[in-house]
C-alpha positions as CSV (number, residue, x, y, z in Angstrom):
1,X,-5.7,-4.4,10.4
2,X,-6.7,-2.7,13.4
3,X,-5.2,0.6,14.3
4,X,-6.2,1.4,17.7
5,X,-7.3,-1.0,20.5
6,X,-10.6,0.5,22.1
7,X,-8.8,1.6,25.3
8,X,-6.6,4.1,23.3
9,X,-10.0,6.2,22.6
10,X,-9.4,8.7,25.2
11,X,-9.6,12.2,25.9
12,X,-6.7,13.3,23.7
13,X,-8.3,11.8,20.8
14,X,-11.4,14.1,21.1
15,X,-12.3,16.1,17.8
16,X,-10.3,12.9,16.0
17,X,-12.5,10.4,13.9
18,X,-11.6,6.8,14.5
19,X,-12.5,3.0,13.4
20,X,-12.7,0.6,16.3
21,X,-13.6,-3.4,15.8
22,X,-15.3,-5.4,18.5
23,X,-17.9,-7.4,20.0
24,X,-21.4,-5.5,21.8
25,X,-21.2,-5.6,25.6
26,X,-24.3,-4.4,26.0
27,X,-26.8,-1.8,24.0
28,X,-28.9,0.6,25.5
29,X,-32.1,2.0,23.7
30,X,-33.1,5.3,25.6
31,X,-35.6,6.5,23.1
32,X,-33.9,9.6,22.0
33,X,-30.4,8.3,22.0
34,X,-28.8,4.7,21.5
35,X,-26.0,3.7,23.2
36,X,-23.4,0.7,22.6
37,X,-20.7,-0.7,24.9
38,X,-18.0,-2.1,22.4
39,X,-15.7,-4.4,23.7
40,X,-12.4,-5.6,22.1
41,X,-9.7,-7.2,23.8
42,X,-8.1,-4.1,25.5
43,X,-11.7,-2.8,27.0
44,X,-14.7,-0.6,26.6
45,X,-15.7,2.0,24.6
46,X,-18.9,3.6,24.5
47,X,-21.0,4.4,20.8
48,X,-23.8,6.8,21.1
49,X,-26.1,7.2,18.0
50,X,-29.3,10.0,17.6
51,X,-32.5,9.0,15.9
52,X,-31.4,11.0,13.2
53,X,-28.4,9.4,12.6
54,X,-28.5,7.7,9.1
55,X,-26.6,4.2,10.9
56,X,-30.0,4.7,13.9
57,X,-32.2,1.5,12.4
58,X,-29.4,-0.6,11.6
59,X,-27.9,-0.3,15.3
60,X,-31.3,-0.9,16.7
61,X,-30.9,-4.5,15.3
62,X,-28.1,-5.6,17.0
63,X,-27.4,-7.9,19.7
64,X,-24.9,-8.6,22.3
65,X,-21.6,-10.3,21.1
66,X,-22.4,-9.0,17.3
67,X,-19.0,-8.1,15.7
68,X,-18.9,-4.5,14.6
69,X,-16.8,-2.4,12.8
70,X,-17.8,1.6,13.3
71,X,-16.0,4.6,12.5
72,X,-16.9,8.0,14.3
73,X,-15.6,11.3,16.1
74,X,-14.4,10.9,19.2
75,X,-16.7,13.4,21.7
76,X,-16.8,14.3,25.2
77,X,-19.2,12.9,27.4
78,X,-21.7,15.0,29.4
79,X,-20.8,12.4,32.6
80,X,-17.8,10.9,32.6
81,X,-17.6,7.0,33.8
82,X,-14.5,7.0,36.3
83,X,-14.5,3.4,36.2
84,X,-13.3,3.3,32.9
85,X,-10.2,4.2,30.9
86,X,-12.5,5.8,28.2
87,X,-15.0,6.6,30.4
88,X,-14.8,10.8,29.8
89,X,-15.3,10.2,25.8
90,X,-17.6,8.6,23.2
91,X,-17.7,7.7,19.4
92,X,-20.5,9.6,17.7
93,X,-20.8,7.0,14.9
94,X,-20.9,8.2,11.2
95,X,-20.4,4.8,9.5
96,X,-21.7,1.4,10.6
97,X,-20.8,-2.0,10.0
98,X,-21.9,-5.5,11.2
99,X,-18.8,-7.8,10.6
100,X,-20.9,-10.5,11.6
101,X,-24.2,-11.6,13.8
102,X,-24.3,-13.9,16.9
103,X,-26.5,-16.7,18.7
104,X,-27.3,-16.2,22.0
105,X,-24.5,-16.6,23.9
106,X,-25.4,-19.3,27.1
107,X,-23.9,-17.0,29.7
108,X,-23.3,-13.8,30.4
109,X,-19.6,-12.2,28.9
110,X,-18.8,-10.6,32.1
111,X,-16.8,-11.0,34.9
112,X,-19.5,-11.8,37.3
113,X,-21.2,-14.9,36.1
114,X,-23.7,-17.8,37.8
115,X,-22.3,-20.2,35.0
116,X,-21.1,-23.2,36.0
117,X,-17.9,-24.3,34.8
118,X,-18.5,-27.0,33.0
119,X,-20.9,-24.7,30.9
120,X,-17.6,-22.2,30.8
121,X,-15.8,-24.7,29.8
122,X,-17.9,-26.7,26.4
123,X,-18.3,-22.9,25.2
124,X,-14.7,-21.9,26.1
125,X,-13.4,-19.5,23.7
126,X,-17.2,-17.6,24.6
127,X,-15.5,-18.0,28.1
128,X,-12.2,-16.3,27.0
129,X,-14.3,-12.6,26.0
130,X,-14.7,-12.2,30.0
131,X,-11.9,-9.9,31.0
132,X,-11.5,-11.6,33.8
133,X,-9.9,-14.6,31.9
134,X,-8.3,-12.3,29.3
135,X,-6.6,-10.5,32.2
136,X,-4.9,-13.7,33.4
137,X,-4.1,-15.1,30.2
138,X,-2.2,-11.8,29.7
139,X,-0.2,-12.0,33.1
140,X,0.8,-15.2,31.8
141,X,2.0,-13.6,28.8
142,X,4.2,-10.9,30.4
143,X,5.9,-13.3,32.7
144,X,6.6,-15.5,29.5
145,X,8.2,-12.6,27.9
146,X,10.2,-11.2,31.4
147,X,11.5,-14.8,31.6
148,X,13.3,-14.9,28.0
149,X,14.5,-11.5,28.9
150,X,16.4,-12.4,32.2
151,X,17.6,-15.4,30.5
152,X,19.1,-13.8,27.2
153,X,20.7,-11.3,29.3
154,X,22.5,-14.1,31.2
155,X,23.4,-15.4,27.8
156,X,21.1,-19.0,27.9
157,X,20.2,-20.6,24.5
158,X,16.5,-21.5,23.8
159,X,16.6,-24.9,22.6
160,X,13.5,-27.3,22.0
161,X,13.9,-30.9,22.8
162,X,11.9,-33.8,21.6
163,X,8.0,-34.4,22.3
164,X,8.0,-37.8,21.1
165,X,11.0,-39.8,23.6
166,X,11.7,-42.5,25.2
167,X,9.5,-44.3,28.0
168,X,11.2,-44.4,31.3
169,X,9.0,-45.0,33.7
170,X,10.6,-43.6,37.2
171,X,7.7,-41.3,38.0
172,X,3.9,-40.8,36.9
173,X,2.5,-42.6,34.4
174,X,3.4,-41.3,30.8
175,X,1.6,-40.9,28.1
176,X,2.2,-43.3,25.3
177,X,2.3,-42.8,21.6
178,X,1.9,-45.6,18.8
179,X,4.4,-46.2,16.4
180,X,2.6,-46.3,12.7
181,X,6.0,-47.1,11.3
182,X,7.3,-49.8,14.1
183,X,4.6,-51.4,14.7
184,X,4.3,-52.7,19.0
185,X,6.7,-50.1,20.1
186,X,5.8,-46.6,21.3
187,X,7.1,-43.2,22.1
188,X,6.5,-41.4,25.8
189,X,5.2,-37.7,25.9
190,X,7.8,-35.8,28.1
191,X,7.0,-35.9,31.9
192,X,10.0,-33.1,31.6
193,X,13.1,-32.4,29.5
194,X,14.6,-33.8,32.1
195,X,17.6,-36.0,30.1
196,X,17.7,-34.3,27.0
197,X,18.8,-31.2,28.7
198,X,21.6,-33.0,31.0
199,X,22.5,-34.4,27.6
200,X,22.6,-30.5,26.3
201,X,24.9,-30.1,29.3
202,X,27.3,-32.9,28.0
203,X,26.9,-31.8,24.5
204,X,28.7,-28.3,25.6
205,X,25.6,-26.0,25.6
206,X,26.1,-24.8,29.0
207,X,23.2,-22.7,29.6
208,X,19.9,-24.0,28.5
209,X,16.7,-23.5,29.1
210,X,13.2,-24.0,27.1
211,X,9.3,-23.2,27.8
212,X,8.9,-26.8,27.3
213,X,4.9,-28.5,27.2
214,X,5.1,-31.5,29.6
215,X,2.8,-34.6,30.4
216,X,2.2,-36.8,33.0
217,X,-0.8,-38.9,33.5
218,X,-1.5,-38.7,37.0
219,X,-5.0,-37.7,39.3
220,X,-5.6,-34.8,38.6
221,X,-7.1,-31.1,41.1
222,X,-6.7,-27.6,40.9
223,X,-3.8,-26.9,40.6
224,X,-2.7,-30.0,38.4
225,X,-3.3,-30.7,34.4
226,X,-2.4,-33.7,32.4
227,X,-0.4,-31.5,30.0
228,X,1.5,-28.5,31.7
229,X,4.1,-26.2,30.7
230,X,7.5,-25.5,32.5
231,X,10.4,-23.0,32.0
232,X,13.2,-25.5,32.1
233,X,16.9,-24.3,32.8
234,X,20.6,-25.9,33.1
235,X,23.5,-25.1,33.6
236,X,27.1,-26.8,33.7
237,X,30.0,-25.6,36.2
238,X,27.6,-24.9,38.8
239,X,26.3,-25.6,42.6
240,X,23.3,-25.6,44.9
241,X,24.3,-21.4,45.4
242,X,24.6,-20.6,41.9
243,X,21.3,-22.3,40.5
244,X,19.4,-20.8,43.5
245,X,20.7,-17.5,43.6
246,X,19.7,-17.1,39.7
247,X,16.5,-18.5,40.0
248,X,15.7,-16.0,42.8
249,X,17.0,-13.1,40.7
250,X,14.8,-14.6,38.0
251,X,12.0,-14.7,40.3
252,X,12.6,-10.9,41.6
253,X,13.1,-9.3,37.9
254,X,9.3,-11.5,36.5
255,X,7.9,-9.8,40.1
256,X,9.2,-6.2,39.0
257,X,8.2,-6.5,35.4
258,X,4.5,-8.1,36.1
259,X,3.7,-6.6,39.7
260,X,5.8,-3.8,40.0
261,X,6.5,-5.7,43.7
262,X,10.5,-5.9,44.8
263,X,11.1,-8.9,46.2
264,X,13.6,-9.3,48.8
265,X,17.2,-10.9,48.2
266,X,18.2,-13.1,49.1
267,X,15.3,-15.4,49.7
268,X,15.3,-17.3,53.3
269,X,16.2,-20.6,52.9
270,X,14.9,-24.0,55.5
271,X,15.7,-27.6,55.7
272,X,13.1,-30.5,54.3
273,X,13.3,-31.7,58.4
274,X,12.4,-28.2,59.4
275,X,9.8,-27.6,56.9
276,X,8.1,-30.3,57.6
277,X,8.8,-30.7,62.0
278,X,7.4,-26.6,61.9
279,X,4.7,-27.0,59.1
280,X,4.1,-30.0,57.9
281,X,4.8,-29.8,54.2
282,X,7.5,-29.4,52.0
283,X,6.2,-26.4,50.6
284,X,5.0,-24.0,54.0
285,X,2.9,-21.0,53.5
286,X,4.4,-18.0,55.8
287,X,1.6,-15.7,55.2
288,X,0.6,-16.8,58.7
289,X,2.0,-18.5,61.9
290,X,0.3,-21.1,63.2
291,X,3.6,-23.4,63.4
292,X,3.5,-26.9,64.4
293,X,4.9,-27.6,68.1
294,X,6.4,-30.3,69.6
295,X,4.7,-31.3,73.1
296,X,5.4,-34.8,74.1
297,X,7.4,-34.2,76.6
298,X,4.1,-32.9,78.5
299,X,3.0,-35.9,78.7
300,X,5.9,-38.5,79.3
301,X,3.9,-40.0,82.5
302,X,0.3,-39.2,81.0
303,X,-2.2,-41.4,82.4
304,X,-4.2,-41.1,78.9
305,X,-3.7,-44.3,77.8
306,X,-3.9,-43.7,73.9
307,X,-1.1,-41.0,74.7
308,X,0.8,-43.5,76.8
309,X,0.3,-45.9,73.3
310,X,1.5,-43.4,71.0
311,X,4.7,-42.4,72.8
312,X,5.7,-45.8,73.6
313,X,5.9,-46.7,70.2
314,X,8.1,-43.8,68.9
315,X,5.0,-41.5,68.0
316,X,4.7,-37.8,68.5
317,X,2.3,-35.5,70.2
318,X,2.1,-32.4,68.0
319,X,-0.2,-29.4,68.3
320,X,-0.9,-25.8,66.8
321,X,-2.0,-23.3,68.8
322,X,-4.8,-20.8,67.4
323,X,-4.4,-17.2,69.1
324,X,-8.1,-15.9,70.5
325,X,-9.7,-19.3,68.3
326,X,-11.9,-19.7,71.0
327,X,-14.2,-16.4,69.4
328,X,-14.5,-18.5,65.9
329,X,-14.2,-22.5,67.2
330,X,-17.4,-23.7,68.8
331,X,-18.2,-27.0,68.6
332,X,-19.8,-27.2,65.9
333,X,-16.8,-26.3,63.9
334,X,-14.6,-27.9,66.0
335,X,-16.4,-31.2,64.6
336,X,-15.4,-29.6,61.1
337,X,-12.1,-29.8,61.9
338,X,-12.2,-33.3,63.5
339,X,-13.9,-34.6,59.9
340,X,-11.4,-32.8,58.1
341,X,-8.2,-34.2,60.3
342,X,-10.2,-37.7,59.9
343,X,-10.5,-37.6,56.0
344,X,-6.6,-36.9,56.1
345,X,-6.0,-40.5,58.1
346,X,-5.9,-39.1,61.3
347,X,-8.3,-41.3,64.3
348,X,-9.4,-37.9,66.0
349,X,-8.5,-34.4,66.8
350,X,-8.0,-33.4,70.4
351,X,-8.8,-29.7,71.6
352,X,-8.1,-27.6,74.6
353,X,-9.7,-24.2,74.9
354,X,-7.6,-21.7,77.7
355,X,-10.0,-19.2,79.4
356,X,-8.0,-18.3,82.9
357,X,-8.2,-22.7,83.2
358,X,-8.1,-25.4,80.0
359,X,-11.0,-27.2,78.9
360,X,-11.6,-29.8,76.2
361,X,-11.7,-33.5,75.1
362,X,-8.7,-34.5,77.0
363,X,-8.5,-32.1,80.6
364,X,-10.4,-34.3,82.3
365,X,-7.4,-37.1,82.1
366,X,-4.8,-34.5,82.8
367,X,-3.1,-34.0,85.5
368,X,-2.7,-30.6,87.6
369,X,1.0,-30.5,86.5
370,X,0.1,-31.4,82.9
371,X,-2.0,-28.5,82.1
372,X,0.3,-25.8,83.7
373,X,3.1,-27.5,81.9
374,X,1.1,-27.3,78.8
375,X,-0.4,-23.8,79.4
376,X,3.4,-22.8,79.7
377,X,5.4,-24.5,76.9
378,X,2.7,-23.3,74.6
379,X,2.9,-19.6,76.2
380,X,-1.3,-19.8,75.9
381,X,-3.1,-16.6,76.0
382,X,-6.7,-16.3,77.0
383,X,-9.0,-17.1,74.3
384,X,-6.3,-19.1,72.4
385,X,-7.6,-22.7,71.0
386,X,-5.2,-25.8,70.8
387,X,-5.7,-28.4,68.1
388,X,-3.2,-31.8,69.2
389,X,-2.7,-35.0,67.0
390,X,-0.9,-37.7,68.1
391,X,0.6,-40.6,66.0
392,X,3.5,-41.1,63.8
393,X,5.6,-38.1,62.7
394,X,5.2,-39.1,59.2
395,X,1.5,-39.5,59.5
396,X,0.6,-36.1,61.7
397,X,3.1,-34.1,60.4
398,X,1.0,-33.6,57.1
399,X,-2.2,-33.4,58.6
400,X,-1.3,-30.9,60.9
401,X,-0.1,-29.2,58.1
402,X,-3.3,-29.4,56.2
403,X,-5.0,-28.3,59.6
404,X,-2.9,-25.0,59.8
405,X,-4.1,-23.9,56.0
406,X,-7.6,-24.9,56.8
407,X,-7.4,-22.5,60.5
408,X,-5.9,-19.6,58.6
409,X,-9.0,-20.1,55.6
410,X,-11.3,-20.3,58.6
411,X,-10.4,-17.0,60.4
412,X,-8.9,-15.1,57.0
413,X,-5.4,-15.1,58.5
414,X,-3.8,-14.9,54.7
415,X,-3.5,-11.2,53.1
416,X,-3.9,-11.9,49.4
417,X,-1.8,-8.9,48.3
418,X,1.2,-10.7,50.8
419,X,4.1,-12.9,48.5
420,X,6.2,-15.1,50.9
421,X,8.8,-16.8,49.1
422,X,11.5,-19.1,50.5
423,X,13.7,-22.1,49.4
424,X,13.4,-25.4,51.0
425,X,17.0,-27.3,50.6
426,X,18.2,-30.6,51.4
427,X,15.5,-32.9,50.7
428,X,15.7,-37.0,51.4
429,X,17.5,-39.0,48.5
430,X,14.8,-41.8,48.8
431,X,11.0,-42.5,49.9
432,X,10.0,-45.6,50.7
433,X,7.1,-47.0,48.6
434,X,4.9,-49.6,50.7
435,X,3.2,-50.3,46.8
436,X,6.5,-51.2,45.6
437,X,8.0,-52.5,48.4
438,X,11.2,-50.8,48.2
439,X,13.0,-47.0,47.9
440,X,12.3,-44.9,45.3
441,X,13.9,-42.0,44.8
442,X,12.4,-38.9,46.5
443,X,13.0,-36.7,42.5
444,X,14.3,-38.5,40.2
445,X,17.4,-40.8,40.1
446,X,20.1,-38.1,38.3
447,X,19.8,-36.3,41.8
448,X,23.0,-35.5,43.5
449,X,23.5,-36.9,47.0
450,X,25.1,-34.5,49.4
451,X,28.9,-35.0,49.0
452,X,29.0,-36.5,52.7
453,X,26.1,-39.4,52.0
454,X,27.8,-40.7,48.4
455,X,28.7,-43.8,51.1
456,X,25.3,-44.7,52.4
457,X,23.8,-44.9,49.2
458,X,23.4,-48.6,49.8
459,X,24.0,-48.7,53.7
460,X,22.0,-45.8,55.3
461,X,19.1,-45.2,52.6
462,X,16.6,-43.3,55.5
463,X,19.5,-40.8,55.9
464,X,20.9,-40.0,53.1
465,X,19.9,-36.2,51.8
466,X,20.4,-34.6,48.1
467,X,21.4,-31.4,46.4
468,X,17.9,-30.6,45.7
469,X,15.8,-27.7,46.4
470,X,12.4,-26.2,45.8
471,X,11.4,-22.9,45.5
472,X,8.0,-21.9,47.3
473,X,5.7,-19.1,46.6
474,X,2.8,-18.8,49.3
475,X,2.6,-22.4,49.8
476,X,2.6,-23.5,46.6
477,X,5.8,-25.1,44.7
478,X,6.5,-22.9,42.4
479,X,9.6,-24.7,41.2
480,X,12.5,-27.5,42.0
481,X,15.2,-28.7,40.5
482,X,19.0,-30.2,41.9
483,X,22.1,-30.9,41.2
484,X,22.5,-33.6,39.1
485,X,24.9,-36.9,39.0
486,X,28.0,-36.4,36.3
487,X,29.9,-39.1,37.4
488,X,29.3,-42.4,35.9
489,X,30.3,-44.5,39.0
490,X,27.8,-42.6,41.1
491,X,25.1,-42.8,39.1
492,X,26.0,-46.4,38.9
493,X,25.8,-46.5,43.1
494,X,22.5,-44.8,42.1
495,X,20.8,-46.9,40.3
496,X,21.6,-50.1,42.7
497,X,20.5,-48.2,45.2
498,X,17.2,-48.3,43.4
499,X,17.5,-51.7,42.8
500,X,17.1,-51.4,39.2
501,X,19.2,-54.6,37.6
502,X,21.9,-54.3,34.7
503,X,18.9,-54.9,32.2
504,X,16.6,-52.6,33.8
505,X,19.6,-49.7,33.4
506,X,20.1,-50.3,30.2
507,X,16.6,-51.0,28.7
508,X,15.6,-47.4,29.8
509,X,18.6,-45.5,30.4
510,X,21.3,-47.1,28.6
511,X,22.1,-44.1,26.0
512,X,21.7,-41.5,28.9
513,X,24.5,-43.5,31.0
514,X,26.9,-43.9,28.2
515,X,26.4,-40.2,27.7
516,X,27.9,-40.3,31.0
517,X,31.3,-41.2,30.2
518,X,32.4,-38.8,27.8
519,X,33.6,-36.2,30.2
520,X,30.5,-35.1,31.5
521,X,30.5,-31.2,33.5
522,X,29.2,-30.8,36.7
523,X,25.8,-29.6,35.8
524,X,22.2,-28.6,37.7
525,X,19.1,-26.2,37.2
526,X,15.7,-26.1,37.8
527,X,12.2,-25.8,36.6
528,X,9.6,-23.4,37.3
529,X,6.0,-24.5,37.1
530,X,4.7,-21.7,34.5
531,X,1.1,-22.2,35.5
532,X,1.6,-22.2,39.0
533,X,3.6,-19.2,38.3
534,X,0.7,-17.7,36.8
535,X,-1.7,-18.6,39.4
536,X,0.5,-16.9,42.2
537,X,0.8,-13.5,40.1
538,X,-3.0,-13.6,38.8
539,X,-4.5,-13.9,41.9
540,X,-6.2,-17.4,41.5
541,X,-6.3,-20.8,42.7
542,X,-7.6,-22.9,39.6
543,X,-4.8,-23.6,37.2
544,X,-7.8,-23.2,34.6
545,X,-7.8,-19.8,34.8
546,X,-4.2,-19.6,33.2
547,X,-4.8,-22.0,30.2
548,X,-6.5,-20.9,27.3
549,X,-8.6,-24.6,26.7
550,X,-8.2,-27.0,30.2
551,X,-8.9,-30.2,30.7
552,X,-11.3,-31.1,33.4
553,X,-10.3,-33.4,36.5
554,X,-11.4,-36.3,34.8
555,X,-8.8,-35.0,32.2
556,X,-11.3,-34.5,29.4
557,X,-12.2,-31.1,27.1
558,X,-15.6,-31.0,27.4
559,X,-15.1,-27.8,24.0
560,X,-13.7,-30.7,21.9
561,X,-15.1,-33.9,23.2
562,X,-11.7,-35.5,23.5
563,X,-10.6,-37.6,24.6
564,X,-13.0,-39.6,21.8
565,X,-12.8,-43.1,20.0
566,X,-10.9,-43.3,16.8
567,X,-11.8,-45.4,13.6
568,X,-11.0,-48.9,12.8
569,X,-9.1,-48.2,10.1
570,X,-6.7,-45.7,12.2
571,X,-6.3,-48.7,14.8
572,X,-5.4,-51.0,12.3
573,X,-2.7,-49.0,11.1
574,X,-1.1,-48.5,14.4
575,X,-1.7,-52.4,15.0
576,X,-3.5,-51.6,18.5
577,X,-6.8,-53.5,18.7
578,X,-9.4,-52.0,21.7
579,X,-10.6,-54.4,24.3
580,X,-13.5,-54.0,27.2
């Protein structure tokens, strides 16, 4: 076994004579001396060799990504390399070994690479030697190992649940298993722990929590994988406060231990309404301003009749005002934006430019009073750009939203060494789905309604809000969880209030609502996205980068060729039989 990484070759080591294992970065043949960069997992560290060194011929004949093993005194250099942790020493080598040879690799092992990914990703464990990856893979690692910390220390059990389960279809699409041994009946890959660990609650466990792997068939992009991996927690004899104030101290102590960053406590918390009225998602990034303002009443005798159309039927008129945009937004990419705000579902974009007087699509329409009113309410500066949509809340909201990220991309209004974290509470019970036709429910149905909208479970559906809340890390959803249902009746209102029928109930959750009524605790938690987690504190924005073998977005691993077909024989046996 090894007994130093490469990294601990450093200047208090010189005179000592040490083996190191690793790959060849790179060799360099300068006549009278030979130089090799060895690379193992920790780093670099330079091998220098003279003609007259007996190993000399040997080393000449290797190639990048050869596996070595050398053993050699440990030397000052005559320049030092400040750029790396053993830059001030080498490894005059006395004894030489090649562990084993290598092909040419098809990209370079370094951090700056033309590969594409789909190259990276067929030769991905080539991919993982770039430190780059390494690094991340490590981050993800440390935060793993913070987490159990914390958790032990507030005396939480580990406990696995089952991969193979029940399906219960109230979300994404699962992923379904064959059963060999009951032939036409299947098992469900976990879209989350999600009733095994309220049954750990009923079972007495109190406090719970797993690094469970989770699955969910769904369309995939960058920050999304078919199998994903969650740090799952509940607790019993706990509210809203109590999971959200651990999970934030959770939060703060993986910060500390990964970044060496203290976070702020406690974390600001904002409604579902106000997230989306002032952002236009349920998950706001407040690296920047750029907030979302309400400006219909501007226009309540407009003479622009699409704005006359919109306002009569209950719509909005929303805009974002970009401080000194007019230096960045000709109209060229003014255009940009209209595409993008048109891709999104919106009909157009409408823009105002303030230079001493407005200008822009609309100004022409407007009248006198209109544009002071407008110039006022939106406290416009000179330079400063307006971006308006107008339409149904639901509709612009979110593409406004979208539009706000896309500005602060545009003119690099987000510091990438700035964490903004916040919780966003009291989310809608219900969604309406026009696919199915009726409510869904906005999580999942073991969601606790607030205490005062129990009674319009069946009444008042649009206005009913839940004990749920999400915690978010620079706009993304780092994490979300509620308080769930322990009373039988209520989940009972629940469940008609989903419109799911006796049979329904107990066909997929008849076991889970008998559970029910044997003296269930009130009980909640939460789960944090581990990738996403990972993403935030590596400095990335492809979930890739924190997973040792991805899938692609078409949710295939181009490494293994899988998914793949499977022989007759193993069809047979599960009595499945393929059809085109």
């Amino acid at each position: 076994m090894k007994k130093i990484w490469n990294t601990d070759v450093t200047k208090d080591k010189v005179g000592e004579v040490v083996t190191v294992y690793g790959w060849v970065q790179r060799k360099r043949d300068l006549g009278g001396l030979l130089f090799i960069d060895l690379r193992d997992r920790s780093g670099l560290v330079q091998l220098v060799l003279h003609p007259d060194n007996a190993c000399y011929d040997k080393a000449l004949n290797v190639k990048n990504e050869y596996v070595l093993c050398v053993t050699g005194e440990v030397v000052l250099r005559e320049q030092a390399n400040t750029e790396l942790k053993t830059g001030e020493v080498e490894i005059e080598v006395q004894d030489f070994e090649v562990l084993n040879s290598s092909l040419e690799v098809p990209f370079a092992i370094s951090n700056e690479t033309t590969a594409l990914e789909d190259t990276r990703l067929k030769y991905r464990y080539l991919d993982l030697r770039r430190s780059v990856l390494k690094d991340k893979l490590e981050v993800r690692y440390r935060i793993t190992r913070a987490i159990r910390r914390f958790l032990d220390s507030k005396d939480f059990l580990e406990i696995e649940t089952p991969v193979l389960c029940k399906s219960t279809p109230e979300g994404a699409r699962d992923y379904l298993v064959p059963s060999r041994v009951n032939p036409g009946t299947f098992y469900a890959l976990p879209q989350s722990p999600q009733l095994f660990k309220q049954l750990l609650m009923v079972g007495g466990m109190e406090r719970y929590f797993q690094i469970a792997k989770c699955f969910r068939d769904e369309d995939l992009r960058a920050d999304r994988q078919p199998e994903f991996t969650q740090v799952d927690m509940e607790m019993s004899f706990v509210d809203e406060d109590d999971v959200m104030s651990l999970t934030e101290e959770l939060i703060a102590y993986v910060f500390k231990e990964v970044k060496g960053i203290d976070v702020s406590l406690p974390l600001m918390r904002m409604k579902y309404d106000d997230a989306m009225r002032y952002y236009g998602s349920d998950k706001p990034d407040l690296r920047f301003d750029l907030k979302i303002q309400e400006i219909a009443s501007v226009f309540k005798e407009t003479s622009v009749g699409f704005l006359q159309d919109v306002l009569s039927n209950g719509g909005n008129i929303d805009a974002i005002v970009v401080p000194q945009g007019c230096e960045y937004y000709s109209r060229k990419e003014i255009d940009k934006c209209t595409e993008y705000v048109k891709q999104r579902g919106a009909s157009g974009l409408i823009y105002l430019k303030y230079d001493e007087e407005l200008t822009g699509s609309i100004v022409k329409n407007m009248s006198s009073d209109e544009q002071e009113e407008i110039v006022k309410i939106l406290n416009l500066k000179k330079g400063d750009v307006v971006f308006i949509l107008s339409g149904l809340p639901k509709v612009i909201k979110p593409i406004l939203g979208a539009l706000r990220c896309k500005v602060a991309r545009d003119l690099q209004l987000i510091s990438t060494d700035v964490y903004k974290l916040l919780w966003v509470t009291d989310f809608p019970t219900f969604e309406y789905s026009e696919e199915e036709h009726r409510f869904m429910a906005c999580h999942h149905p073991f969601t606790a309604p607030k205490d005062e909208d129990v009674d319009k479970l069946l009444t008042d559906k649009e206005h009913c809000y839940s004990k749920a809340y999400d915690i978010v890390i620079n706009g993304y959803e780092a994490g979300g969880g509620s308080i769930r249902i322990h009373d039988a009746k209520v989940q009972e209102k629940m469940f008609e209030a989903l419109e799911l029928t006796k049979e329904d109930i107990e066909e997929k959750f008849g076991f889970f609502v008998q559970a029910l009524q044997y003296g269930t605790p009130p009980h909640g938690g939460l789960a944090l996205g581990l990738e996403r987690l990972s993403m935030i504190l590596s400095g990335t924005e492809n979930i890739r980068d924190v997973i040792a073998f991805p899938k692609t977005a078409s949710a295939t691993d181009l490494m293994s060729d899988c998914p793949n077909t499977v022989s007759e024989g193993q069809l047979e046996e599960l009595h499945i039989k393929v059809t085109k």
